[in-house]
C-alpha positions as CSV (number, residue, x, y, z in Angstrom):
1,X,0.0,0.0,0.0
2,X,1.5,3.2,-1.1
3,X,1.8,6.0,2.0
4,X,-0.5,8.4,-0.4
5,X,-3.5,6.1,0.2
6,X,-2.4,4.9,3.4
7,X,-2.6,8.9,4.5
8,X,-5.4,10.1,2.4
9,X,-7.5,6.8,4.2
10,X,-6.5,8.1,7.8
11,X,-7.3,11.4,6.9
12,X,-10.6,10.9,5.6
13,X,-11.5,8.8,8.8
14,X,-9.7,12.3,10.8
15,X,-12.7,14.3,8.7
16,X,-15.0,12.5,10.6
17,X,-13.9,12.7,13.6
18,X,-13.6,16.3,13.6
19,X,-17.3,16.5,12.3
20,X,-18.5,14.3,15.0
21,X,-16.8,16.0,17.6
22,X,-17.8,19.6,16.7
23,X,-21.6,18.9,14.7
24,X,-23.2,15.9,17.4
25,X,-24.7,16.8,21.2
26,X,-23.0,15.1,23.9
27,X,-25.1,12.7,24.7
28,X,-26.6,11.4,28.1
29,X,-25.8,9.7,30.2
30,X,-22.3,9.0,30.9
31,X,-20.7,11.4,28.2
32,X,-22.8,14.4,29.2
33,X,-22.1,13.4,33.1
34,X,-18.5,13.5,32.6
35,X,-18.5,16.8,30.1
36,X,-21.0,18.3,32.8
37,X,-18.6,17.3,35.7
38,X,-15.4,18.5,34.1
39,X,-17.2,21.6,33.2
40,X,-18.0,21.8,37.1
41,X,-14.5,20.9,38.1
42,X,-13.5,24.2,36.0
43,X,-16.0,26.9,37.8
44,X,-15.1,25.5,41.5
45,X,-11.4,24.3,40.9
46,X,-12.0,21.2,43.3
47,X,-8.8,18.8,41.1
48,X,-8.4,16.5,44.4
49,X,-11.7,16.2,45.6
50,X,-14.5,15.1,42.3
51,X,-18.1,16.0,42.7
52,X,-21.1,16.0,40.9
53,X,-23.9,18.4,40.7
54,X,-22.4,19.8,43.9
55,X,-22.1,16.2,45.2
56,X,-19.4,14.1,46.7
57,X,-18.7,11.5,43.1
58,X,-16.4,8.0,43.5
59,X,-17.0,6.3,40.2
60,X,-14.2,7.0,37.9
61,X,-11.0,8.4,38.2
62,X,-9.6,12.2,37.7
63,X,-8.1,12.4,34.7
64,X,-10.5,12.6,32.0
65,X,-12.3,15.7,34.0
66,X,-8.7,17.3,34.9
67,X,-8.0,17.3,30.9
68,X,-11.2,18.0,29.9
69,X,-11.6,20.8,32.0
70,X,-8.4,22.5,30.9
71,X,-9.3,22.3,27.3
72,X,-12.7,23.9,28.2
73,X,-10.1,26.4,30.4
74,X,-8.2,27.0,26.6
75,X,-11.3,26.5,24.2
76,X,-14.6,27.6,26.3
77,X,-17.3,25.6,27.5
78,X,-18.4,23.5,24.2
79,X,-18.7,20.1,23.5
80,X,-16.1,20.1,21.1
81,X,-13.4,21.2,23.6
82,X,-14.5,18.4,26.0
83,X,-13.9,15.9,23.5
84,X,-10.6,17.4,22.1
85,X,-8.5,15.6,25.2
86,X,-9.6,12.4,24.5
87,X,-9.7,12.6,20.3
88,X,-5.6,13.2,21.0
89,X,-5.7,10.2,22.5
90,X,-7.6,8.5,20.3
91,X,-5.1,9.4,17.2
92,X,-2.3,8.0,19.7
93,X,-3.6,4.6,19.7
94,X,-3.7,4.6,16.0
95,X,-0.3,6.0,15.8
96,X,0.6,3.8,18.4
97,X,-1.0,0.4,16.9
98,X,0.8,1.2,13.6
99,X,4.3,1.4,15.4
100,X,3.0,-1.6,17.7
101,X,2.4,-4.1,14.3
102,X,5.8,-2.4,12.5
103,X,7.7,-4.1,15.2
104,X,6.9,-7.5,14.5
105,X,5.6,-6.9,10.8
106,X,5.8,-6.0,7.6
107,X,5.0,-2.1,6.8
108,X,2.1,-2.8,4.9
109,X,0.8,-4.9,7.7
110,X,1.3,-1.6,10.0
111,X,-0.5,0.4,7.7
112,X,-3.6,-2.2,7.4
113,X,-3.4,-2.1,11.4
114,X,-3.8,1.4,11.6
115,X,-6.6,1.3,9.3
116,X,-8.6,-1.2,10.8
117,X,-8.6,0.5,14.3
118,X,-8.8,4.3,13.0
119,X,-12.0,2.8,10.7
120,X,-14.1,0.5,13.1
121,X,-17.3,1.3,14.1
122,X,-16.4,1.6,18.3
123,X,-13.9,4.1,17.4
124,X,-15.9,6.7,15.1
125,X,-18.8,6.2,18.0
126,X,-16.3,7.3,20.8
127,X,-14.9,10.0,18.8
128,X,-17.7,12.2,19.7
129,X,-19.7,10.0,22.6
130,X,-16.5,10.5,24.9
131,X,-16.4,8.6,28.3
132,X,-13.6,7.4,29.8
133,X,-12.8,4.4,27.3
134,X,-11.3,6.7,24.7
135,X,-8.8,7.8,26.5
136,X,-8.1,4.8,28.3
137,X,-7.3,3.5,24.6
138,X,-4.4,5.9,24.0
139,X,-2.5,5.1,27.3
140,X,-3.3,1.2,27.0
141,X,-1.9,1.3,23.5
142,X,0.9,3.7,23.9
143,X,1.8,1.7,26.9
144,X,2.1,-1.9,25.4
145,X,3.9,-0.5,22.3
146,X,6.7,1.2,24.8
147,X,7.1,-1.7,26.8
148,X,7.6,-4.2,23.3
149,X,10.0,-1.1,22.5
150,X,11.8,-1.6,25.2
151,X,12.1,-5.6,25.2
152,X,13.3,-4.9,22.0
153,X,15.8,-2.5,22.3
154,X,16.5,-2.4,26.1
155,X,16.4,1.5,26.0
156,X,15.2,3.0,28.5
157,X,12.9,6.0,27.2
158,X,10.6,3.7,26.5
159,X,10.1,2.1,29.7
160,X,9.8,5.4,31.3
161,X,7.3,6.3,28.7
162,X,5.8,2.8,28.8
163,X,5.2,3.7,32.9
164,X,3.8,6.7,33.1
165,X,1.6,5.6,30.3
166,X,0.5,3.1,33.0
167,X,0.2,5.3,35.3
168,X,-2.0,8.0,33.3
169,X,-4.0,5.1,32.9
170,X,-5.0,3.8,36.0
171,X,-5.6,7.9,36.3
172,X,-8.8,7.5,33.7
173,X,-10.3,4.4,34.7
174,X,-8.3,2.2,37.1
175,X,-6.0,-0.7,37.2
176,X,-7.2,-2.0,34.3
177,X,-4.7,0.1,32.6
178,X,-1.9,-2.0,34.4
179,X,-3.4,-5.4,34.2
180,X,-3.9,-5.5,30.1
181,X,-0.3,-5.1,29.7
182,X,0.3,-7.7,31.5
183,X,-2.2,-9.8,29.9
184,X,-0.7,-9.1,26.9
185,X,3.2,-10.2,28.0
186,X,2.6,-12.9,29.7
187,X,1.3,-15.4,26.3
188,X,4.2,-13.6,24.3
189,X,7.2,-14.5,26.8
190,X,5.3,-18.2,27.8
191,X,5.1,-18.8,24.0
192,X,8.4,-17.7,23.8
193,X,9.9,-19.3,26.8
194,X,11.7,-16.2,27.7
195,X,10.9,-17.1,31.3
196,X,13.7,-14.9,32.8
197,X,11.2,-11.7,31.2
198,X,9.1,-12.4,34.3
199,X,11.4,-11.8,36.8
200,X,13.4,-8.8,35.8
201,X,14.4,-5.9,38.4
202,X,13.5,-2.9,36.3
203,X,9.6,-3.5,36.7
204,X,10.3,-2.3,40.6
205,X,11.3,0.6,38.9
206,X,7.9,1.0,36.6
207,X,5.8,0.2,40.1
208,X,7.6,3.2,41.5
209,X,7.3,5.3,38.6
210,X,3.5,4.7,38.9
211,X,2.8,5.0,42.5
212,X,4.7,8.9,41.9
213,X,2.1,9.5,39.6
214,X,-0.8,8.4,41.5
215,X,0.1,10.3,44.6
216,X,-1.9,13.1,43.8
217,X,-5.3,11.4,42.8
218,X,-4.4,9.1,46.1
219,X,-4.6,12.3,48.0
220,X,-7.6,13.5,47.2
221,X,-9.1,10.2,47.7
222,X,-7.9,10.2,51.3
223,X,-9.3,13.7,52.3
224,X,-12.5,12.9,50.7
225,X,-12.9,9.6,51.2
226,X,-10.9,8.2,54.1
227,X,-11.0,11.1,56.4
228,X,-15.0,11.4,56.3
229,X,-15.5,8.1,56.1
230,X,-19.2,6.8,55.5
231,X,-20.4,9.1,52.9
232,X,-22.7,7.3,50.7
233,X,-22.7,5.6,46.9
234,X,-25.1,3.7,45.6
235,X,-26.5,3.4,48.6
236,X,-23.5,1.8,50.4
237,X,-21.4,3.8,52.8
238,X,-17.9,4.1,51.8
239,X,-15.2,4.0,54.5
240,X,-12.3,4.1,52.1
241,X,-12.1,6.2,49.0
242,X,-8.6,4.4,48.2
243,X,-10.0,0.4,48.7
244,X,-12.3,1.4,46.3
245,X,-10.5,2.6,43.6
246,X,-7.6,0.2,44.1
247,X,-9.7,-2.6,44.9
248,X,-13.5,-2.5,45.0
249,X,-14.5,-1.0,41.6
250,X,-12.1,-3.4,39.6
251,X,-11.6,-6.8,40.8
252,X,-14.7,-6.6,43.7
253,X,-16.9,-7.1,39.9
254,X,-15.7,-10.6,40.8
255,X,-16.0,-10.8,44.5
256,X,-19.1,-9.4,44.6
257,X,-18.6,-6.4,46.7
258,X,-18.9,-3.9,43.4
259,X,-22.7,-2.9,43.4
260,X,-23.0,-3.4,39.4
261,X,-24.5,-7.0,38.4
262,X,-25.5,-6.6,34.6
263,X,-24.6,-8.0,31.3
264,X,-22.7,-11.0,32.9
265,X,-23.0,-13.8,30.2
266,X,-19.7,-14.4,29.1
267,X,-21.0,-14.3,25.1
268,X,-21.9,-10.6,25.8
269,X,-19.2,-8.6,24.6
270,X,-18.3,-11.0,21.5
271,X,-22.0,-10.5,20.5
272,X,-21.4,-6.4,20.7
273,X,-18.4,-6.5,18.6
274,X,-20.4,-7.6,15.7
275,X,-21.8,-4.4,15.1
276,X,-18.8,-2.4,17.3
277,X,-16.0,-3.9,14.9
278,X,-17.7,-3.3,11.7
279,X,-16.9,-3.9,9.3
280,X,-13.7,-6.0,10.5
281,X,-15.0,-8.3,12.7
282,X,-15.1,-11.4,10.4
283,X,-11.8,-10.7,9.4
284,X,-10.8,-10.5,13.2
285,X,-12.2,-13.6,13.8
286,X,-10.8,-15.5,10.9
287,X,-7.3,-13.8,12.2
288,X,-8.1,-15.5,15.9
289,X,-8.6,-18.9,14.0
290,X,-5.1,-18.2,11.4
291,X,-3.6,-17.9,14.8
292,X,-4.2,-20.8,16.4
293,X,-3.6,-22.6,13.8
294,X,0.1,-21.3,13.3
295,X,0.8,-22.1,16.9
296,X,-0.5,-25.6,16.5
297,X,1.7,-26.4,13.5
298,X,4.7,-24.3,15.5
299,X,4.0,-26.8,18.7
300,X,2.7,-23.9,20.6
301,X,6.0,-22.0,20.2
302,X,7.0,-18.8,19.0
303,X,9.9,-18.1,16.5
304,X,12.4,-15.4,15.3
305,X,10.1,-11.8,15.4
306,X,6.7,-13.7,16.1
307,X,4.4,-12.2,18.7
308,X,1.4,-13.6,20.7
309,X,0.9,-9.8,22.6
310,X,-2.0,-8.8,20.0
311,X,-4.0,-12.4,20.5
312,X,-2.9,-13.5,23.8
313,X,-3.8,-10.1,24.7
314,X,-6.8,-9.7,23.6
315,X,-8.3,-13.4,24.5
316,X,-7.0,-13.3,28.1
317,X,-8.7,-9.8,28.9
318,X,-12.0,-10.9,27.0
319,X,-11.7,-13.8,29.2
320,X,-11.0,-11.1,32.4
321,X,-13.7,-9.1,31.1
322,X,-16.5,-11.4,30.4
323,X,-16.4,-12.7,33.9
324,X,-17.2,-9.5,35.5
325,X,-20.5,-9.9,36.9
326,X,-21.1,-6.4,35.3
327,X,-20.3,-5.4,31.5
328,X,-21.6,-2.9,29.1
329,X,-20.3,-3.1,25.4
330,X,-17.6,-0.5,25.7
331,X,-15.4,-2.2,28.1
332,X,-14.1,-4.4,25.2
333,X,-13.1,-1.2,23.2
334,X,-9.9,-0.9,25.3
335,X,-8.1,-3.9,23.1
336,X,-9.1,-2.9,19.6
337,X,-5.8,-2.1,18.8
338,X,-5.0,-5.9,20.1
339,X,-7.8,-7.0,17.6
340,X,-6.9,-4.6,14.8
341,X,-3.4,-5.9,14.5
342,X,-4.9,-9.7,14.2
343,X,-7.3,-8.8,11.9
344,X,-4.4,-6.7,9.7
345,X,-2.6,-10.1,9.8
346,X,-5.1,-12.4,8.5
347,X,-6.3,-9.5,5.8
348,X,-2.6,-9.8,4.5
349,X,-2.5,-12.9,4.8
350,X,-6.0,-13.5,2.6
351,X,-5.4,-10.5,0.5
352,X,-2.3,-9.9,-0.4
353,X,-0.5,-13.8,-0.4
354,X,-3.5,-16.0,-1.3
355,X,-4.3,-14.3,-4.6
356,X,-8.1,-15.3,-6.0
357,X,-8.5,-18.2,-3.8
358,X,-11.8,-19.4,-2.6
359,X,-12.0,-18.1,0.9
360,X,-11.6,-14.7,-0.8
361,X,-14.5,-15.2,-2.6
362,X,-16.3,-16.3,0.8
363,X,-15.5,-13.0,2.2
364,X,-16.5,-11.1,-0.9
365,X,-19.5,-12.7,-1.1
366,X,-20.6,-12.3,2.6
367,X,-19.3,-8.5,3.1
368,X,-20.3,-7.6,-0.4
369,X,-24.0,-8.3,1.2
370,X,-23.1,-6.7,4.4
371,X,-22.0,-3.1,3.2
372,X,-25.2,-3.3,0.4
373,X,-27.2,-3.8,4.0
374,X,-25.2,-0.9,5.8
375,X,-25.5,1.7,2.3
376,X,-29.3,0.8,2.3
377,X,-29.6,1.5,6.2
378,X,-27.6,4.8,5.7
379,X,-29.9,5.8,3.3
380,X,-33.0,5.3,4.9
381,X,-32.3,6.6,8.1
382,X,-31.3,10.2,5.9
383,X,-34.7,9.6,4.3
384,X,-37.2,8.0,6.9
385,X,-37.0,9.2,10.4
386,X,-36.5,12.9,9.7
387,X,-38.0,15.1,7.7
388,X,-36.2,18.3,8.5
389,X,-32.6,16.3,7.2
390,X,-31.2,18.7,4.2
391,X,-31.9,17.7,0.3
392,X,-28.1,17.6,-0.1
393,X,-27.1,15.0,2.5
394,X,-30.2,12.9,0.9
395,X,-29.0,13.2,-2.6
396,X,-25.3,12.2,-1.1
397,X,-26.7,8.8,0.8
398,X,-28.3,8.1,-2.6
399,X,-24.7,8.6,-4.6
400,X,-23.1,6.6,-2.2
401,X,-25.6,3.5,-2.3
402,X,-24.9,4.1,-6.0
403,X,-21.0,4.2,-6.0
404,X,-20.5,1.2,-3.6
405,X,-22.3,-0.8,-6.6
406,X,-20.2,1.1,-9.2
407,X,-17.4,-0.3,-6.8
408,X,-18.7,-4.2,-6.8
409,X,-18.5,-4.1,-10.5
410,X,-15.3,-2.5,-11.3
411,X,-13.6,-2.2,-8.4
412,X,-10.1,0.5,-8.3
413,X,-7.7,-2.2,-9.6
414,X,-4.7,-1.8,-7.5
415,X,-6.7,-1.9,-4.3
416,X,-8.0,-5.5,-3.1
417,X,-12.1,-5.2,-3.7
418,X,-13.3,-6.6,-0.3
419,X,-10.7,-3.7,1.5
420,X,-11.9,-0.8,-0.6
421,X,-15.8,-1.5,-0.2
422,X,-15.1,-1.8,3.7
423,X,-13.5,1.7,4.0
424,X,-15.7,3.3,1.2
425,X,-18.4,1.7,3.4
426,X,-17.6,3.1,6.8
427,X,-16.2,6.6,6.5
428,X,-19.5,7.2,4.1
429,X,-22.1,5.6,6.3
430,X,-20.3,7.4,9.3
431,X,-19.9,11.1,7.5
432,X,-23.9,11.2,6.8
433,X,-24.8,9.5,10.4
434,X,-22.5,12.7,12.3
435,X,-23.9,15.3,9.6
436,X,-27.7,14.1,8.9
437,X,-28.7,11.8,11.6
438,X,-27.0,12.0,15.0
439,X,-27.8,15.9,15.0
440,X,-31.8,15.1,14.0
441,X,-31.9,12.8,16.7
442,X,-30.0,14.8,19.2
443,X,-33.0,17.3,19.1
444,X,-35.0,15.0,20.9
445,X,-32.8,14.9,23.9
446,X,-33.7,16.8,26.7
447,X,-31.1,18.5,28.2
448,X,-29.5,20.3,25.2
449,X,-32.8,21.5,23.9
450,X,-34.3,22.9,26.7
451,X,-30.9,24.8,28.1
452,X,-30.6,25.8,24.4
453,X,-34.3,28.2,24.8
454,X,-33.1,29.0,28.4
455,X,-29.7,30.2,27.3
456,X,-31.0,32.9,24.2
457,X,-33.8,33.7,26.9
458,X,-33.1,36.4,29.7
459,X,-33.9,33.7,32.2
460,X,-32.1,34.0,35.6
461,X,-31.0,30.2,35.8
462,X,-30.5,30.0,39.5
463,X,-34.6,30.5,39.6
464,X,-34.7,27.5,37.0
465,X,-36.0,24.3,38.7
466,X,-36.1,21.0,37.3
467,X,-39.8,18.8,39.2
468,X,-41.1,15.4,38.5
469,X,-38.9,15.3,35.1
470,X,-35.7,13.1,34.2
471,X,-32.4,14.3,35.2
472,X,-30.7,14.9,32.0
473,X,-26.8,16.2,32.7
474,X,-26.8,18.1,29.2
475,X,-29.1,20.4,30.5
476,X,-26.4,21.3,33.1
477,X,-23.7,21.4,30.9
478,X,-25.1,22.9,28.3
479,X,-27.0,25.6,30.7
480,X,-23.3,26.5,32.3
481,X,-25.1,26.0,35.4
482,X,-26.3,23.5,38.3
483,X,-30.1,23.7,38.2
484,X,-31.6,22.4,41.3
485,X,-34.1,19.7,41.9
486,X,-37.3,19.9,43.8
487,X,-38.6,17.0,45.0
488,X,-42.3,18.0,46.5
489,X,-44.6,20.6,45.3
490,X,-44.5,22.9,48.4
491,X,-40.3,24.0,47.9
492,X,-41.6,25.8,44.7
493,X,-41.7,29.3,45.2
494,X,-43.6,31.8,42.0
495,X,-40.3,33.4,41.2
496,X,-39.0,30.5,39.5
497,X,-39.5,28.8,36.3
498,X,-40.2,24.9,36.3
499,X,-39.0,22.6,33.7
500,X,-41.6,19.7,34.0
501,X,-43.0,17.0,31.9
502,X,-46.4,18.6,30.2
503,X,-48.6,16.5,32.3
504,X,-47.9,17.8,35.5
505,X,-48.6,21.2,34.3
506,X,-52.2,20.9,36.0
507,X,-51.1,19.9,39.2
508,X,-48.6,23.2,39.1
509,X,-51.8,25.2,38.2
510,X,-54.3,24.5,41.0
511,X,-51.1,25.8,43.2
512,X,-49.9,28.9,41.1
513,X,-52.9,29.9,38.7
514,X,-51.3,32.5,37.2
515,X,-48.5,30.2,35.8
516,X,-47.6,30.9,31.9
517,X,-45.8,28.4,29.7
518,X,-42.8,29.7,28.0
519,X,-41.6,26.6,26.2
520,X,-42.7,23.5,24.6
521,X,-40.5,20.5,23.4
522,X,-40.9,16.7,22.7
523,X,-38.2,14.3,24.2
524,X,-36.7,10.3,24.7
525,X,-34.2,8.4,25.5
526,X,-32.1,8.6,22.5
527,X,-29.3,5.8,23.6
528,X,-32.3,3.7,23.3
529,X,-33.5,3.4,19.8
530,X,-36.8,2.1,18.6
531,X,-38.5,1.8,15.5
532,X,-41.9,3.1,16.7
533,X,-39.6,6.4,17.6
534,X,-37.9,6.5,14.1
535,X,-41.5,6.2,12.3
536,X,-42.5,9.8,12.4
537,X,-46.1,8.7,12.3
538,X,-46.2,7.1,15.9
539,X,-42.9,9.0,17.2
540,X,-45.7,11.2,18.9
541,X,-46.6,8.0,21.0
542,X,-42.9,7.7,21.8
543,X,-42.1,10.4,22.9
544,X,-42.8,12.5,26.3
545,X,-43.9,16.0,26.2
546,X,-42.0,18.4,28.8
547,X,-42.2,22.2,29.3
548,X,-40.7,25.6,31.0
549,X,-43.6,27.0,33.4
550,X,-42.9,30.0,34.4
551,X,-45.3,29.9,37.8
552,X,-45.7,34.0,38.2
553,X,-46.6,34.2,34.4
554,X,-44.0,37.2,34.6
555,X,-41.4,36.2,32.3
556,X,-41.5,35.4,28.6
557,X,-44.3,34.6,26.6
558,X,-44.3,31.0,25.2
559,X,-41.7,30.9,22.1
């Protein structure tokens, strides 16, 4: 693969990133918590101590908000400077995963790596739904490729860098940054039998270089945590803000003191990463199946440059993973790169050795169907759902339907057919979901729609009071401001101005008669899609009606 292509590929998946990042809503829950919280973290300039909406918050580690509130320091309070932290991050792990594979492989083999990660589904999604998982993937990665850099050189920069890498990790979401390293060594220097790798002196070094770096986050667990010890989460007292982080939250998923218990059938993660690794995943699991086989015929040893980091890697941490008794589909993300370089091998291997052979045709056959299913989706969801989506972006879903059947016929020569239709496939599908749909369906979410009339209104927002309605944390992001909560109908006072789901608007009235609504809007829970939602003729029933009431009938007339 020539470096033009290889370049001009990355860049066009770059494109939509940046779209995403700047044209798409963060969206609730856990993306517009975090945004909302590091926007928080910036107006009180608590670093050691975390809260949210003014209380005491355990859940994930500091670094995403202390980033992301410094770019919002830089940039101003938008979405887009939220994300730009974590994006840097992201383009890491790709540069990372490409330098990772050119250790052990081949440059073009690098090249399809890079490709496979920087175009798969799970990465354009976290590109703009930022939570803690896309930066985690940046240190993971960056951290595994400095530490093979190192057993391969013996420098040291690279351990150092390696380290902190760790480190900076366990700072976004835990030990889980230190663990999947190891999980990737260990079936590399077994396979090897490089058992002296196991033992060596200079990982006391890395520890130390690691527990330097967490001193600060460990100190502000203390003081909050430790010192006041019994503050409440998830309805269990806490004694120890540092056994929770370093114990609880990661490895009490399988001792049963972490309060999650969902998605724990081992099967669950593997079944996500059919639509998560599109449109790679058949190739990935092909690669897992070339691998095996290699290290049967090699009597389970590895040879000469060989590596088992990528597989071993990633099959031990699934196998970590999918035992948790708690597991949402983004926890696998963290090993992509793992999976991309696999899935790069066998793609060379099938591609690029094997010529016309009949597996080939297999593939061709079965993805050929797959991105004709994918172009015809895109296109009705510009079409179907909503109407308001621009004529251009319609006529483009259209031309791109068109052109990936222009592409099965006479496919660009020098580039193998099945590759081309999966990258024309995804960066098109992707660049009219972030510029047609995601923004349509954004509308519907609460929290950026309502503190979007609030903000061009001359509302004072410490009279705004959320009753009896969801808690959606774009409202306070977006808003630039902690609106309070009132759980019972007599702490409303006629100054202030109630957002409220439309149906309670009578029980408001017999209290404050004179109330006057001043906004209107339509929302749902947009994480989770139905069909009756995307049919505009029974969205209505979807759908819950909310308003702004202002309870005086002083303030602006209905808009």
């Amino acid at each position: 693969m020539n470096d033009r292509l290889f370049k001009g590929i990355l860049l066009a998946c770059l494109a939509v990133y940046i779209i995403s990042m700047w044209n798409i809503p963060v969206i609730d829950i856990d993306a517009a918590q975090y945004a909302s919280m590091s926007r928080e973290m910036l107006e009180n300039g608590s670093y050691l101590k975390l809260y949210d909406l003014g209380k005491d918050y355990l859940d994930k580690p500091p670094l995403l908000f202390w980033l992301s509130s410094q770019s919002m320091r830089v940039f101003g309070v938008y979405d887009w400077a939220y994300r730009i932290p974590s994006v840097l991050l992201l383009l890491v792990a790709i540069y990372a995963t490409y330098r990772l594979t050119l250790l052990y492989y081949e440059k073009i083999i690098a090249q399809l790596a890079a490709i496979i990660l920087a175009s798969s589904q799970a990465v354009f999604l976290i590109a703009h739904d930022v939570r803690c998982d896309t930066m985690l993937l940046g240190w993971v990665t960056l951290s595994i490729w400095q530490l093979a850099t190192w057993y391969e050189t013996q420098k040291w920069k690279p351990f150092i860098i390696a380290f902190v890498a760790v480190a900076l990790g366990m700072m976004t979401k835990g030990p889980i940054a230190l663990m999947i390293p190891v999980f990737a060594f260990v079936p590399h220097f077994a396979l090897r039998r490089e058992w002296r790798q196991f033992f060596r002196w200079e990982y006391i070094m890395g520890i130390l270089v690691v527990a330097v770096l967490l001193i600060p986050m460990s100190i502000g667990l203390y003081q909050q945590y430790d010192l006041e010890p019994g503050k409440i989460f998830h309805g269990r007292p806490i004694d120890s803000g540092l056994r929770f982080y370093y114990w609880t939250q990661s490895f009490g998923r399988y001792t049963g003191e972490n309060v999650y218990n969902e998605m724990n059938h081992f099967t669950f993660l593997l079944e996500n990463m059919l639509w998560s690794f599109l449109p790679w995943i058949f190739f990935f699991l092909a690669g897992l199946i070339y691998v095996f086989q290699q290290l049967i015929q090699q009597k389970w040893r590895l040879t000469g440059k060989q590596e088992c980091i990528s597989a071993g890697g990633f099959i031990i941490t699934y196998c970590i993973l999918a035992r948790s008794q708690a597991q949402l589909p983004h926890y696998i993300f963290v090993v992509l790169p793992l999976a991309a370089i696999v899935s790069a091998r066998f793609l060379h291997h099938l591609l690029f050795e094997k010529g016309r052979s009949f597996l080939n045709q297999v593939f061709k056959g079965v993805h050929g169907f797959i991105f004709l299913l994918l172009w015809t989706v895109a296109v009705i969801l510009t079409w179907w759902p909503f109407h308001e989506t621009s004529v251009i972006l319609k006529i483009l879903s259209v031309l791109g339907l068109l052109g990936v059947l222009y592409l099965f016929i006479r496919p660009i020569a020098f580039i193998p057919s099945v590759f081309q239709w999966a990258v024309y496939t995804v960066v098109g599908v992707n660049f009219l979901l972030v510029t047609g749909f995601y923004p349509q369906l954004l509308q519907y979410q609460l929290g950026n729609t309502a503190a979007a009339f609030i903000n061009r209104s001359d509302l004072n927002k410490d009279q705004v009071v959320m009753f009896e309605i969801d808690n959606s944390r774009a409202l306070h992001f977006y808003g630039q401001h902690i609106f309070q909560e009132k759980k019972d109908l007599d702490s409303l006072q006629a100054n202030q101005v109630v957002l409220t789901k439309k149906s309670t608007v009578s029980t408001l009235q017999e209290r404050f008669p004179n109330l006057n609504t001043i906004f209107e809007g339509e929302y749902f829970g947009v994480s989770m899609l139905t069909l009756p939602f995307l049919n505009p003729k029974t969205r209505s029933k979807e759908t819950v009606s909310y308003v702004l009431v202002d309870l005086d009938g002083q303030k602006n007339k209905k808009q």
